[in-house]
N, C-alpha and C positions, 0 to 999 in steps of 0.2 A: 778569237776565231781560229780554229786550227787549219793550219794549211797542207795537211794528209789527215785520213781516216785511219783510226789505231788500226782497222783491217784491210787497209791499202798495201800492197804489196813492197819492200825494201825501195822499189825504183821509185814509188810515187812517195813517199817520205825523203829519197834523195833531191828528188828535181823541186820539191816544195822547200826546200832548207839551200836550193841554189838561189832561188829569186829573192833579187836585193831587195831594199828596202822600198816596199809598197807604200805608197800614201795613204792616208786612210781613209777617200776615198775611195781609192783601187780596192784595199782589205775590204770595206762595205759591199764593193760590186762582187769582187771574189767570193765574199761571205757569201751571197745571192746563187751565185754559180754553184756552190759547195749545197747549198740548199734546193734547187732545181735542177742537179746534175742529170737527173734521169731524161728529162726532158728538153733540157738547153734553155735558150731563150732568147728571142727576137730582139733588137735593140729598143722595140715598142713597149714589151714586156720588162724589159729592163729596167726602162725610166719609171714604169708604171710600178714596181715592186721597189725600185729604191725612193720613190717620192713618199712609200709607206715606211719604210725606215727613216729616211730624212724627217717627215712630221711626229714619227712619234719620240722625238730626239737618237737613234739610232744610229744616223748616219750624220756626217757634213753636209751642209749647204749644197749643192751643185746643181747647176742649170742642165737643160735637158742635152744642149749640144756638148755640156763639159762632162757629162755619164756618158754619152758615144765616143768620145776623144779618149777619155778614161781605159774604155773599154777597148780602142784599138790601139792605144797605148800597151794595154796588157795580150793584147794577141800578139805585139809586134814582140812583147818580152816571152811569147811563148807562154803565157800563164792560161790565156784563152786561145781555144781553135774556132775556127768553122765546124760548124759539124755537118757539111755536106747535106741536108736538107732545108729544106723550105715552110714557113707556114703562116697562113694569114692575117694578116692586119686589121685593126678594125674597120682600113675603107676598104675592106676585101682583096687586098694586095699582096702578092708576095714577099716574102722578107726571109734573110738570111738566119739561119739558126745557131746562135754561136753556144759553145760548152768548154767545160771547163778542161784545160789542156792534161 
């Protein structure tokens, strides 16, 4: 899984070669980010898009509150942001939009 795009600018190949060693884990949910970047994804969407990597052998193992833990793990390193909107849930709920830092 690459952690900048060959047509990412110098900074985003910098800041991808700063973040230590990801678990692999973390590298499955990033990988997800890096693939949904246009879009972001709700921590609903998250679970539901790494539970299809996890089944098809793809991913590790992880329960649904250790992909959220994971995931604010990697915002707290800076790998993920907020991305300052909003979008709904399957029980019609708002939910935070995070993307890839």
């Amino acid at each position: 899984m690459p952690n900048a795009r060959r047509t990412d600018p110098i900074t985003s190949h910098e800041a991808a070669s700063s973040v230590r060693q990801l678990t692999n884990t973390q590298r499955s949910i990033k990988w997800l980010f890096i693939k949904f970047y246009k879009t972001g994804l709700t921590d609903e969407q998250l679970v539901e898009h790494y539970r299809r990597l996890m089944h098809s052998g793809d991913a590790p193992m992880a329960s649904e509150s250790g992909i959220r833990t994971r995931r604010s793990e990697m915002t707290a390193l800076g790998v993920v942001r907020d991305g300052q909107e909003f979008a709904l849930t399957v029980s019609n709920r708002r939910a935070k939009v995070w993307r890839l830092a």
